[in-house]
C-alpha positions as CSV (number, residue, x, y, z in Angstrom):
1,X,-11.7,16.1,-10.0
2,X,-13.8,18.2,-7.1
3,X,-16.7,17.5,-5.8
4,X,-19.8,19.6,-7.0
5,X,-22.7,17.2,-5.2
6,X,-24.4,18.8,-2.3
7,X,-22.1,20.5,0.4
8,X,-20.6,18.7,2.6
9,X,-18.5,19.0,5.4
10,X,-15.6,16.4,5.0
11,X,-12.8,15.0,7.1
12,X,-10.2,12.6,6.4
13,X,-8.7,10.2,9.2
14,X,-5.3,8.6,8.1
15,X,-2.9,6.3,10.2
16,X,0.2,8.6,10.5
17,X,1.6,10.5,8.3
18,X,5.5,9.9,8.4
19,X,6.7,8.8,5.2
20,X,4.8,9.1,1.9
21,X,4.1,5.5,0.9
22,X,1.3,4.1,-1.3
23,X,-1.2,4.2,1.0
24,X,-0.4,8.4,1.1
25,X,-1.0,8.6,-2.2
26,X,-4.0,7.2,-2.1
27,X,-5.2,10.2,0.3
28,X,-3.4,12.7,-1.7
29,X,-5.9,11.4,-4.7
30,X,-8.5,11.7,-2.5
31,X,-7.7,15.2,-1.2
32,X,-8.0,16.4,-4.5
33,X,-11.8,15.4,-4.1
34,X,-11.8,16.9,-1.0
35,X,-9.2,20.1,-1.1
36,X,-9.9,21.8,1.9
37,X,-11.1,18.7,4.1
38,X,-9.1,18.3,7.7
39,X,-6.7,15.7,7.8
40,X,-6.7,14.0,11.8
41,X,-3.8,11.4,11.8
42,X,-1.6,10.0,14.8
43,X,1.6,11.4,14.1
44,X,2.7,14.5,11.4
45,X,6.2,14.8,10.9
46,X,5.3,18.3,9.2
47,X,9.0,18.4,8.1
48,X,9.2,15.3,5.7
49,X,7.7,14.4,2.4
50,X,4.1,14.4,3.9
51,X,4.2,18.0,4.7
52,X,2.5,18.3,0.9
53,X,-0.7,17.8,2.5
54,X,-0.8,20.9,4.0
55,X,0.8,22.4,0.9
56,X,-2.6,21.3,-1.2
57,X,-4.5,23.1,1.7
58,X,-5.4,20.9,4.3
59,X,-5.0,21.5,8.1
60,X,-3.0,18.5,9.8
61,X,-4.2,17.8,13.1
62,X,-2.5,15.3,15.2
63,X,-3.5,12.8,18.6
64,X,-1.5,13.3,21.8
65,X,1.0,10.9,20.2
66,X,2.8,13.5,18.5
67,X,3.6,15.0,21.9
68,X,5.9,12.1,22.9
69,X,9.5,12.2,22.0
70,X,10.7,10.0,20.0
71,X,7.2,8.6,18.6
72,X,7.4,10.0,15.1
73,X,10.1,7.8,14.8
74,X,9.3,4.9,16.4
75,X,5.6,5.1,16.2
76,X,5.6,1.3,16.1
77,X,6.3,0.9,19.4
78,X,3.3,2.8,20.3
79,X,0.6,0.1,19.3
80,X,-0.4,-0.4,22.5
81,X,-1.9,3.4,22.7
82,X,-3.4,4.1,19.0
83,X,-7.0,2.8,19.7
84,X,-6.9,5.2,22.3
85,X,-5.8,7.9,20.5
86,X,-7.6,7.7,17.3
87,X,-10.9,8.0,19.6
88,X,-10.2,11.3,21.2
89,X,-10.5,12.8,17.9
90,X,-13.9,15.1,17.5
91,X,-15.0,14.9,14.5
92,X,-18.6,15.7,15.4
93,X,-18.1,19.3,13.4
94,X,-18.4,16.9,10.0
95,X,-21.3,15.0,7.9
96,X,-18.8,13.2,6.2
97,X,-15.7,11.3,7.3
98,X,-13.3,9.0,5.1
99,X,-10.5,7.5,6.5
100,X,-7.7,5.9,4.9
101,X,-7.2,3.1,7.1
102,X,-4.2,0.0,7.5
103,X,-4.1,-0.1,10.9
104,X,-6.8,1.7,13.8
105,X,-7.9,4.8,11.6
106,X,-11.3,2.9,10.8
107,X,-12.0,3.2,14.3
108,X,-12.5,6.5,14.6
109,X,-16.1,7.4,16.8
110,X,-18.7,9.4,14.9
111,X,-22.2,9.4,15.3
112,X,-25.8,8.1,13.5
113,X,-26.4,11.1,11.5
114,X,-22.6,11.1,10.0
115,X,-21.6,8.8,7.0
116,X,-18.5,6.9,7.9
117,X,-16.4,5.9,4.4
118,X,-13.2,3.9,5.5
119,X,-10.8,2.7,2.7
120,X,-9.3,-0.1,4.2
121,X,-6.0,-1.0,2.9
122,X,-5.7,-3.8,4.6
123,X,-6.7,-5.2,8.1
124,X,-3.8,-5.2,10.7
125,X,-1.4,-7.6,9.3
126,X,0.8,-7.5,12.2
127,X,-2.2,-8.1,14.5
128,X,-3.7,-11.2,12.0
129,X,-2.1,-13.5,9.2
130,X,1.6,-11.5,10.2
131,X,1.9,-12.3,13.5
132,X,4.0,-15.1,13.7
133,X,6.4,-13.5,11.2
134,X,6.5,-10.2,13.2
135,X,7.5,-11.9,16.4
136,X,9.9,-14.3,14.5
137,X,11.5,-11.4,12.7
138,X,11.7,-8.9,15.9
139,X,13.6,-12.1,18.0
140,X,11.4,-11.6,21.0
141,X,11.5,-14.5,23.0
142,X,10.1,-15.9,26.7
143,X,8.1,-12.8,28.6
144,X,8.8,-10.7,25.6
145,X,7.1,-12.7,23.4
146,X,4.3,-13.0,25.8
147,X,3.7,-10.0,26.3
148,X,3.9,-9.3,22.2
149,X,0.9,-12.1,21.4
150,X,-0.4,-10.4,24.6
151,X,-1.0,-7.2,23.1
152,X,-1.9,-8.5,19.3
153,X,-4.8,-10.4,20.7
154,X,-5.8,-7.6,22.1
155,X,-5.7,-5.5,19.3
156,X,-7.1,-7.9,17.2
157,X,-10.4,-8.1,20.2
158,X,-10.3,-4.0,19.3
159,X,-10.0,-4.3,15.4
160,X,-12.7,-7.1,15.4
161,X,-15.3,-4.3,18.2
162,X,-14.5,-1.6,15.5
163,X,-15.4,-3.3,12.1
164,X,-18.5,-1.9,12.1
165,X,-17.8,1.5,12.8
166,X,-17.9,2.7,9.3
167,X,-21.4,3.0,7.1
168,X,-19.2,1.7,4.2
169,X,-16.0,-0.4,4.0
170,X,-13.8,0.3,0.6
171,X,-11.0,-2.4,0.1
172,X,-8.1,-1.7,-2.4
173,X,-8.6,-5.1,-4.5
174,X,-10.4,-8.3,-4.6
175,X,-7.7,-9.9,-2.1
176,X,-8.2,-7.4,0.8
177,X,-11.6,-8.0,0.2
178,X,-11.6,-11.5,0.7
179,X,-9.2,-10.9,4.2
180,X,-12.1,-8.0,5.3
181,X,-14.7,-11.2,4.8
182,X,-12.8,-13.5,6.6
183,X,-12.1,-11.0,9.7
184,X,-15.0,-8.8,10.2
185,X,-17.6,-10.6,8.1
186,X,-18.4,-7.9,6.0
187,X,-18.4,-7.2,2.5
188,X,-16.2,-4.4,0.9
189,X,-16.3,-2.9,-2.8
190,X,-13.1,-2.9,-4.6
191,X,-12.1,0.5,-5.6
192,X,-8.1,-0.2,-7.3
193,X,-5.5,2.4,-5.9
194,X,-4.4,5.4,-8.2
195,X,-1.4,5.1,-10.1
196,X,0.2,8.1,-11.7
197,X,0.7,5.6,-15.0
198,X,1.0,9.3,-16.6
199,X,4.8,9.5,-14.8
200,X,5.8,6.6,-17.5
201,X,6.9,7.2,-20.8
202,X,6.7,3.8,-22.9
203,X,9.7,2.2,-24.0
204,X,10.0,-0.4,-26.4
205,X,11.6,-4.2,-24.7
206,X,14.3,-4.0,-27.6
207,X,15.5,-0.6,-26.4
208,X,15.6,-2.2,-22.7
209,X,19.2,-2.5,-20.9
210,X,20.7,-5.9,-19.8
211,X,19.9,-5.6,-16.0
212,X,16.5,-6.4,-14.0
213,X,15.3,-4.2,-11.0
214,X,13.4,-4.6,-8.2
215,X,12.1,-1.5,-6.2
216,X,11.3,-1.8,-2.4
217,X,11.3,-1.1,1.2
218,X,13.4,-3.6,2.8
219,X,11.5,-5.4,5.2
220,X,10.6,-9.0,6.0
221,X,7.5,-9.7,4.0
222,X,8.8,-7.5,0.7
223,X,10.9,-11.0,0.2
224,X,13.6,-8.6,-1.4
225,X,15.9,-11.8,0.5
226,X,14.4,-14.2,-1.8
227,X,14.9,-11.8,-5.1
228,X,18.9,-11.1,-3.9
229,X,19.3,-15.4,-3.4
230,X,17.7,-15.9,-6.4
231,X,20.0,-14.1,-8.4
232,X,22.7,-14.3,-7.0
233,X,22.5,-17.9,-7.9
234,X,22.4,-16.5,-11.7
235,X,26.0,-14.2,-12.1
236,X,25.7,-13.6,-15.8
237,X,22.5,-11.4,-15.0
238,X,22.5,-8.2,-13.3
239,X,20.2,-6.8,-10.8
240,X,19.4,-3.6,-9.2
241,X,17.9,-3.0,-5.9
242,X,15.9,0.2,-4.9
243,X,15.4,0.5,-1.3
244,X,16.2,1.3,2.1
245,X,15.2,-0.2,5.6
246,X,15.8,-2.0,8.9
247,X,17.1,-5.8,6.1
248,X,19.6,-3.6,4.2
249,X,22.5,-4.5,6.0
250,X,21.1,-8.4,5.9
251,X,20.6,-8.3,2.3
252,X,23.8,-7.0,1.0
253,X,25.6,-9.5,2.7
254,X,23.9,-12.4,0.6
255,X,24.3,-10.8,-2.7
256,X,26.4,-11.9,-5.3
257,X,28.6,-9.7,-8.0
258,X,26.3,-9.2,-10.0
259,X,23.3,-7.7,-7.5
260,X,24.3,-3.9,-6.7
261,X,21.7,-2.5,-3.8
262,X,21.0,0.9,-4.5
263,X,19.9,2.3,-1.3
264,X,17.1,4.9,-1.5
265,X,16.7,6.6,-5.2
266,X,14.7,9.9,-6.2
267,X,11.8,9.3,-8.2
268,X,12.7,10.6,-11.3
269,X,15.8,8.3,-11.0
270,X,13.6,5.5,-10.1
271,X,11.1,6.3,-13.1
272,X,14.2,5.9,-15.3
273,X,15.2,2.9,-14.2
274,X,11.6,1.6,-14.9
275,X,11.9,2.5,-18.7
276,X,15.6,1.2,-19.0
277,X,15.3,-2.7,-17.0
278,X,14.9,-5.2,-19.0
279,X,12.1,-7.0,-16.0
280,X,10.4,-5.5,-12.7
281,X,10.7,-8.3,-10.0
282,X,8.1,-8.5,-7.4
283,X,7.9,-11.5,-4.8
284,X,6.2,-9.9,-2.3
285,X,2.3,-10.9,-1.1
286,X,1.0,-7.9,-1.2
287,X,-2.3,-5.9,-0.5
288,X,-2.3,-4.8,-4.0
289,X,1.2,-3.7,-4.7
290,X,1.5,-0.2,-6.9
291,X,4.8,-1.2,-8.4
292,X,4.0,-3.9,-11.0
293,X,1.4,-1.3,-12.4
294,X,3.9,1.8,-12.4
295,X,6.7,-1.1,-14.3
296,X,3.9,-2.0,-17.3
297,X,3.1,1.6,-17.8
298,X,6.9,2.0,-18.4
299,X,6.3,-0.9,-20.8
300,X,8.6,-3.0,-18.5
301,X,7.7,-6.5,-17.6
302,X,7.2,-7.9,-14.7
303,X,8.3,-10.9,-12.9
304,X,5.7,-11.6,-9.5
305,X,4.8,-14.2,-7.5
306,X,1.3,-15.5,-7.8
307,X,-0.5,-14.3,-5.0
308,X,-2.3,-11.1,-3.3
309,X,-2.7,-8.6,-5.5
310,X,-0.3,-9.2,-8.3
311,X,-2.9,-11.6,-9.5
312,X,-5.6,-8.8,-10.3
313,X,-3.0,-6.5,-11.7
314,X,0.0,-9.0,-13.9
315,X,-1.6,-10.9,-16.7
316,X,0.6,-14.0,-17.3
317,X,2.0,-14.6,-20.6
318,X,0.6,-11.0,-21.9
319,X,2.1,-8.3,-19.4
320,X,4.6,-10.8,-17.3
321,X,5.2,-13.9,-15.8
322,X,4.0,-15.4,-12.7
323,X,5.7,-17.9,-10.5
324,X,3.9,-20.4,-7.5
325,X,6.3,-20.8,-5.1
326,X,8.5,-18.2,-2.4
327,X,11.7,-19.9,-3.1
328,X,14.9,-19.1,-5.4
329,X,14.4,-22.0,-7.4
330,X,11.0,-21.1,-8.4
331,X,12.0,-17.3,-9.7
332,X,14.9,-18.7,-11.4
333,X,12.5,-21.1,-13.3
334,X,9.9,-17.3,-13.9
335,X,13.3,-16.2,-14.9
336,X,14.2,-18.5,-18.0
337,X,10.3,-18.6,-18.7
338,X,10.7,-14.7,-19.3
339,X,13.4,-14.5,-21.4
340,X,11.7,-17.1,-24.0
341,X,8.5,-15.9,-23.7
342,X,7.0,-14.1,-27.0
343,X,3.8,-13.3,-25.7
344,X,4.5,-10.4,-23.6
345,X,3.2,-6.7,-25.4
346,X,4.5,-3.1,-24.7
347,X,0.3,-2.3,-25.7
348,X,-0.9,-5.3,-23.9
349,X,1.1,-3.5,-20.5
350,X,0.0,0.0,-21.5
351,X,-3.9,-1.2,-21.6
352,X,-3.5,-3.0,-18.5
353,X,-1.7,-0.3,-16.6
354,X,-4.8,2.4,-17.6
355,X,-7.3,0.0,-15.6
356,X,-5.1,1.7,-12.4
357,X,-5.3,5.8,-13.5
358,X,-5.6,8.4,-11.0
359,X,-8.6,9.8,-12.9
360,X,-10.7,6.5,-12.9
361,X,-9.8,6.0,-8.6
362,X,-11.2,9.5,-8.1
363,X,-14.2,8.7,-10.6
364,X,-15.3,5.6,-8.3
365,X,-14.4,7.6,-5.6
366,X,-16.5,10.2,-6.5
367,X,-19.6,8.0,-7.3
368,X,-19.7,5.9,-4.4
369,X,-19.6,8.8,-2.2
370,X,-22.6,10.4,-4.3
371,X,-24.7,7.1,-3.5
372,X,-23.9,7.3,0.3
373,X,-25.0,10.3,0.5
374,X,-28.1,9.7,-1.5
375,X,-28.9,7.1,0.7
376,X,-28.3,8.6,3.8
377,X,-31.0,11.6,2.4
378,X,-33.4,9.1,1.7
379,X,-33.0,7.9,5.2
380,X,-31.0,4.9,5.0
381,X,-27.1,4.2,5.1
382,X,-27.0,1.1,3.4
């Protein structure tokens, strides 16, 4: 879907662009609104997977970051200088500016007579409600640690300043809107993600293999730990693990026999896997959390912990099974309630996963940005 309203002159703002994640595909849904928009982000590692943005035909333009060895890598590190980066970019050339924001990109400077749309993934979670986790997990300690809460409360001063720099706030699902109420004190329309649900070919569950499969970067708050304990407790049932990063080494030293971690898998590979598992297992509280929706359009259950975003996209008892609790015990309970549960439909997951199409994101998309601009003509932003 393009964009046929009145002309505009469109740039997107994004994070950094250093690995193609779910929040990149978001943007990459977008651009195809936008084709020949800009794209300003922090960092560009031109030479990975998120070189397809210039492929589709947008310019890439990156902040002084990009000059500093080593920060493509370890952009983390360079916290401390994004809000100051992301507002040397001029983006006074353009009448319309979204940006795809999970960390600073919302606070990019523009002026009264330019519409400011930011998609917000999510507020900082490092700089709010992960914190404690973040510091726990990195082992700082005494002046380290310090200077760490140091530096998230003042991020969190800057995050707070630069709420209200957009016109319009977008939230991926009801639960980041809910967090953007809490921490800004504004209100957010929900607009779900894209999912390519077309990727999936449905597969009957009596055609499914004996193995279940979760799908995931490692990190902390992913809880792939808690999936690997949990069934490791259970050896006549096999699980697969997709995924790379910094809790690889951690986690295969706590899994049993019968858990095989895959490391990182191609897509197709991974889209195969989908169809074939017998469960998806999720036990992450996440933003909104793509995953679950690409496992029912494969027709493939899904086991998730009740919370974040798995609540507005898992219907228990119809396209999986829910459990209350971030604990082994609890997803070995979700476990046994799976396998005796009747209830569960390959069209119940199939209707369920269409409520998260590419082609209905770009459709909202498309229409809220039509009734920004109307009311900016009319004289009025909101």
């Amino acid at each position: 879907m393009k964009w046929d309203g009145p002309k505009l002159n469109v740039a997107f703002v994004h994070d950094w662009l250093v690995s193609l994640g779910g929040a990149e595909r978001v943007l990459l849904a977008m651009q195809e609104i936008f084709p020949k928009a800009p794209l300003f982000t922090l960092l560009y590692d031109p030479h990975g997977p998120c070189r397809l943005f210039e492929e589709k035909g947008s310019s890439v333009h990156a902040s002084f970051l990009q000059k500093i060895p080593g920060a493509k890598k370890g952009y983390r590190y360079f916290l401390p200088l994004m809000p100051l980066a992301v507002e040397q970019f001029d983006l006074s050339a353009y009448n319309l500016i979204i940006s795809s924001s999970f960390a600073v990109a919302k606070g990019v400077i523009t002026g009264p007579d330019q519409v400011h749309i930011s998609y917000v993934h999510s507020p900082i979670r490092y700089a709010w409600d992960l914190q404690h986790q973040y510091i726990r997990t990195a082992g700082y300690k005494g002046i380290k640690s310090a200077m760490v809460r140091l530096l998230l409360h003042y991020m969190r001063i800057w995050d707070y300043r630069t709420a209200y720099s957009p016109d319009y706030m977008i939230a991926n699902s009801q639960f980041i809107a809910r967090r953007i109420k809490k921490i800004y004190g504004r209100d957010a329309e929900v607009i779900y993600p894209p999912v390519e649900v077309s990727r999936f070919s449905m597969a009957s569950r009596q055609s499914r293999e004996n193995f279940y499969l979760t799908v995931s970067r490692l990190v902390p708050y992913k809880r792939v730990d808690l999936i690997v304990r949990a069934f490791s407790r259970m050896p006549d049932r096999e699980l697969l693990v997709v995924g790379s990063g910094p809790e690889f080494q951690k986690i295969r030293k706590m899994a049993g026999q019968n858990v095989k971690l895959l490391g990182h898998v191609p897509n197709n590979q991974v889209t195969d896997l989908m169809t074939k598992t017998k469960a998806f297992v999720f036990a992450a509280e996440e933003d909104f959390g793509i995953a679950p929706v690409e496992a029912q359009a494969a027709g493939t259950p899904v086991i998730a912990y009740a919370k974040g975003g798995a609540l507005e996209t898992v219907i228990d008892g119809k396209t999986g099974i829910f459990f209350n609790e971030q604990t082994p015990g609890s997803l070995i309970q979700a476990v046994h309630r799976f396998e005796k549960c009747r209830t569960i439909s390959v069209t119940a997951m199939q209707k369920n996963a269409e409520r998260f199409s590419t082609k209905r994101f770009q459709n909202e998309l498309y229409q809220f940005v039509r009734r920004a601009i109307r009311r900016l003509s009319c004289g009025q932003k909101q």
